[in-house]
C-alpha positions as CSV (number, residue, x, y, z in Angstrom):
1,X,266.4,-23.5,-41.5
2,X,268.7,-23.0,-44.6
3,X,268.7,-20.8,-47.1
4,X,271.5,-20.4,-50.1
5,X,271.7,-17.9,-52.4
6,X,272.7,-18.2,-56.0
7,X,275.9,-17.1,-55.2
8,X,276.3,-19.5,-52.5
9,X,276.4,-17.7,-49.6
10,X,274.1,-19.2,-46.9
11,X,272.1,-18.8,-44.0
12,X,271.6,-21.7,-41.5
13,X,270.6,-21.5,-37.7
14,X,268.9,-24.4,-35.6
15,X,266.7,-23.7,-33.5
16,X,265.3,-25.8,-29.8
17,X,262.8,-28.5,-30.8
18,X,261.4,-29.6,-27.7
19,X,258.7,-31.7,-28.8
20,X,260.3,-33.6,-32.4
21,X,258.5,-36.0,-33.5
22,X,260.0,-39.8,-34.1
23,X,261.1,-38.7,-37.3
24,X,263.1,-35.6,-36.8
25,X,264.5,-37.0,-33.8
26,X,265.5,-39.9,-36.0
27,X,266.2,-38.5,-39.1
28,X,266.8,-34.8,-38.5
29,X,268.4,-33.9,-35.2
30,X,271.4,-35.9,-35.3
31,X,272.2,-34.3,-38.5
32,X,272.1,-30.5,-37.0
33,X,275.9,-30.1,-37.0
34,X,275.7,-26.6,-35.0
35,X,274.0,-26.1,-31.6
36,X,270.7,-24.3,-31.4
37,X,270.1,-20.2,-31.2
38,X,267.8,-18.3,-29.2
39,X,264.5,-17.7,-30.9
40,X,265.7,-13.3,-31.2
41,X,269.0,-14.6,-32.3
42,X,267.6,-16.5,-35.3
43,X,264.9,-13.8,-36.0
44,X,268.2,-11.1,-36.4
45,X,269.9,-12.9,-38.1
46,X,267.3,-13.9,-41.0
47,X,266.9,-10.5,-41.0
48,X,270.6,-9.7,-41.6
49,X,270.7,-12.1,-44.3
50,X,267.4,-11.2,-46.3
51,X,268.4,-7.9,-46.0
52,X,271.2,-8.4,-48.8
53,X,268.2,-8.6,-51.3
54,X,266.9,-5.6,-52.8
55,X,263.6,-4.6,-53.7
56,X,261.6,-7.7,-55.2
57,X,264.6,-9.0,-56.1
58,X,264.1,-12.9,-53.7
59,X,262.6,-15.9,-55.2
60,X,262.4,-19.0,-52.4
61,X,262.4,-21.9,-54.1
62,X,261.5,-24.9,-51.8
63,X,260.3,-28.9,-52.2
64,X,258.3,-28.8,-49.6
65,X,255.2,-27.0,-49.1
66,X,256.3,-27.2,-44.8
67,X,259.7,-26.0,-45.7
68,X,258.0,-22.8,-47.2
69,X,255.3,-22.8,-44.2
70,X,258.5,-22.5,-41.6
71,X,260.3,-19.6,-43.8
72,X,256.5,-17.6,-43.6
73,X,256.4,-18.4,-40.2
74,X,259.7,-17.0,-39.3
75,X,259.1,-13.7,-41.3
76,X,256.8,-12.9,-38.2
77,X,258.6,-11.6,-35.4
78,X,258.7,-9.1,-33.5
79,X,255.1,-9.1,-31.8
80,X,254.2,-10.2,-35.8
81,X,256.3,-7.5,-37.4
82,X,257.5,-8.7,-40.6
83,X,260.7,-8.8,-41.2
84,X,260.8,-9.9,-44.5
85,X,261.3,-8.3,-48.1
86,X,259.0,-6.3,-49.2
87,X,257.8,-8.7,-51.6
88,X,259.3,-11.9,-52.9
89,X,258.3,-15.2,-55.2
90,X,257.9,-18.4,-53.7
91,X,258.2,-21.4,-55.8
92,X,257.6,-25.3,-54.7
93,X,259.9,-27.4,-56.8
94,X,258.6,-31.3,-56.1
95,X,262.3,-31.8,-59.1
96,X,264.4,-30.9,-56.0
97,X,263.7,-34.7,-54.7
98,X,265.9,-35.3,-57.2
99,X,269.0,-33.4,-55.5
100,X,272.0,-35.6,-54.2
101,X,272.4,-33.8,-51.0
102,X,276.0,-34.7,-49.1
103,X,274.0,-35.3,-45.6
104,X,270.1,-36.4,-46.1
105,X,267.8,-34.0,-44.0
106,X,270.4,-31.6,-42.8
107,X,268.6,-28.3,-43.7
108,X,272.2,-26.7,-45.3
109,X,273.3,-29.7,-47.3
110,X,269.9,-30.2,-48.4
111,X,269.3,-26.7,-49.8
112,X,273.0,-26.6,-51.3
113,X,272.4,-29.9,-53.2
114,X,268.7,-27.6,-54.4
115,X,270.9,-24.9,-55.0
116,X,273.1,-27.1,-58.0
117,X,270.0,-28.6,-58.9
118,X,268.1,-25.8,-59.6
119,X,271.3,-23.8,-61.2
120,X,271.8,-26.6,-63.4
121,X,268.6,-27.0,-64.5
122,X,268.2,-23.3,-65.8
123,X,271.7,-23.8,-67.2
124,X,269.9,-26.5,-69.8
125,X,267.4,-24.7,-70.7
């Protein structure tokens, strides 16, 4: 999972896949470019990172409705404590297909290349 703020700083951690499917372990997992974290690892440090975020302050902006399904799902730790903001937008962006990222399906890269996208958009408006 990736996620980059508009100032460009990032979070990115990998975590096990033990059952991929064709595609990711085609497409997806040779791409990683850092070994995986322990499931508490990964949980702390989302939190860590959303953290930075005051108040209603985070907008997610995805283009993929799964992409936004894993981010939910990894709000929920903690014997389903969420660790999340207190509240935050979510926004599916189908545009972001149209992102040059520098390595296809690596989850950083990927939201980096959304990042410029996006930023550039609401620059033209």
């Amino acid at each position: 999972m990736a996620l980059v703020a508009e100032d460009g700083d990032f979070f990115y951690e990998v975590l096990e896949c033990p059952e991929p499917t064709d595609w990711v372990r085609v497409n997806v997992m040779p791409v990683l470019g850092k070994a995986p974290v322990s499931k508490d690892e990964f949980t702390e440090l989302l939190r860590e990172f959303l953290g930075r975020f005051p108040g209603d302050s985070l907008e997610v902006i995805a283009d993929w409705p799964e992409d936004i399904k894993h981010f939910c799902d990894a709000l929920i730790a903690y014997e389903r404590r969420n660790i999340g903001p207190g509240s935050f937008c979510i926004t599916i962006d189908r545009e972001l297909f149209n992102s040059q990222s520098r390595v296809p399906h690596n989850a950083l890269e990927d939201a980096i290349a959304n990042r410029h996208y996006f930023l550039g958009r609401e620059a033209d408006e």
